[in-house]
C-alpha positions in Angstrom: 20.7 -19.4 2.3 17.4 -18.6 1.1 15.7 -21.0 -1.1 13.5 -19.3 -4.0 12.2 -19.8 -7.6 14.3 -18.2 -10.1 11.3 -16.7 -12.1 9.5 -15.3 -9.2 13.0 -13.2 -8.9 12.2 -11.1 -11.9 8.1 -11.6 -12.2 7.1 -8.0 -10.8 9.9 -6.7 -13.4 8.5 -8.7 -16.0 5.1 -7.0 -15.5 6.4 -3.7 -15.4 5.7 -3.1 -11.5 7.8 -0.3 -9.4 8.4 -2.9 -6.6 11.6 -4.9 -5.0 8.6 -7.0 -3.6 9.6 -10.7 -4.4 6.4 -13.4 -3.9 7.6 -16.4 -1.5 5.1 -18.6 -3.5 5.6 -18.4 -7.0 2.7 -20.4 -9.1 5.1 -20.6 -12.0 8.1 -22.0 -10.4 8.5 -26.1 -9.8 11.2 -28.2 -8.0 14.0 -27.6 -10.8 13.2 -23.9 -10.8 14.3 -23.6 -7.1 17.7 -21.9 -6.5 19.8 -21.0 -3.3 20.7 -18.2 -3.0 22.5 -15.8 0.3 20.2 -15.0 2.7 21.9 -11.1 2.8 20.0 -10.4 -0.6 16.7 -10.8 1.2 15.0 -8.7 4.1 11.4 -8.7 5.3 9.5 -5.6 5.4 6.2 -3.8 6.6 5.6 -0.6 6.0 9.0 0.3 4.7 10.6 -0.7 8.4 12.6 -4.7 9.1 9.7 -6.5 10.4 11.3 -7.9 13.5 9.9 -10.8 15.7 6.4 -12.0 15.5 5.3 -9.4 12.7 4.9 -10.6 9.3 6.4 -8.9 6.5 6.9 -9.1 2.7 10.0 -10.7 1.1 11.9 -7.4 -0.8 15.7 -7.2 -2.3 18.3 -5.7 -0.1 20.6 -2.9 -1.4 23.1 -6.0 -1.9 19.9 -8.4 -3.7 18.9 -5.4 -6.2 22.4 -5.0 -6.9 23.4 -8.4 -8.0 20.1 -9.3 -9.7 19.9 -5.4 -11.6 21.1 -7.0 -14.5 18.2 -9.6 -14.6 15.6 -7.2 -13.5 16.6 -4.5 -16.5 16.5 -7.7 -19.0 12.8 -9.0 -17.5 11.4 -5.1 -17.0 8.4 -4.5 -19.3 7.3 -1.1 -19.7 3.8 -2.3 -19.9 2.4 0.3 -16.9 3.9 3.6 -18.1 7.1 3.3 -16.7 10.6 2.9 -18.3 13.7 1.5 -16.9 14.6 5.0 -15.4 11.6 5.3 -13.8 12.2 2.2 -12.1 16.1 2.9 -11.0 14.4 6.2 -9.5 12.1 4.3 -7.4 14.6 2.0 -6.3 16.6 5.2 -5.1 13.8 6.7 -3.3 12.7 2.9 -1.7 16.0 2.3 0.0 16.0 6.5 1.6 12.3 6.0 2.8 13.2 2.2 4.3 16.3 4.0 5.5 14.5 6.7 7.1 11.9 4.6 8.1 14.3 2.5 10.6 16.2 5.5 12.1 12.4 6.4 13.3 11.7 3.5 14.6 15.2 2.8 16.1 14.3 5.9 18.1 11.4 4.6 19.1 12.9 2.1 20.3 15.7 3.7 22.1 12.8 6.0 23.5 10.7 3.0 24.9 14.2 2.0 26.6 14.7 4.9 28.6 11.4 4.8 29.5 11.8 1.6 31.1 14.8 2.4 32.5 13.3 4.8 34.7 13.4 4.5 38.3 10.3 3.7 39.8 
């Protein structure tokens, strides 16, 4: 379990950003604003790929986090920056493809870098 601050949840929405970005330190949140919540709805990533290890990443929704927090998101978004609603779902869409796409790179990579020290010497 994950603890968080319910506003900081839906604070990008509320400010009409195109981001699944969710701030670990949330000025606006206190103790009673702190909520459990699973673990599964959270990843951490840099540049679009899991950060794994020692990198350090930035807290974003998982396909399973957007979807059970959509509902709060669409009642929190603000077109205030040019973009509606739609805009946003499309982004979301597109966010999860290039994270997608992003790991199957790097898991190549990877797999890559293993064969390579797999050779015989």
């Amino acid at each position: 379990m994950k603890q968080i601050s319910k506003s900081a949840l839906t604070c990008h929405a509320a400010e009409g950003r195109m981001t699944l970005q969710i701030p670990e330190m949330w000025i606006g949140s206190g103790p009673t604003d702190l909520v459990q919540l699973p673990d599964d709805w959270f990843c951490y990533l840099k540049r679009n790929r899991f950060a794994v290890g020692q990198e350090s990443g930035y807290l974003h929704f998982t396909r399973a986090g957007y979807v059970a927090n959509k509902a709060k998101l669409k009642r929190a978004f603000k077109a205030t920056r040019g973009h509606t609603w739609k805009d946003f779902e499309q982004y979301v869409v597109q966010h999860f493809q290039e994270v997608y796409d992003a790991n199957v790179k790097y898991e190549q990579v990877l797999c890559d870098k293993l064969k390579e020290i797999r050779k015989p010497v």
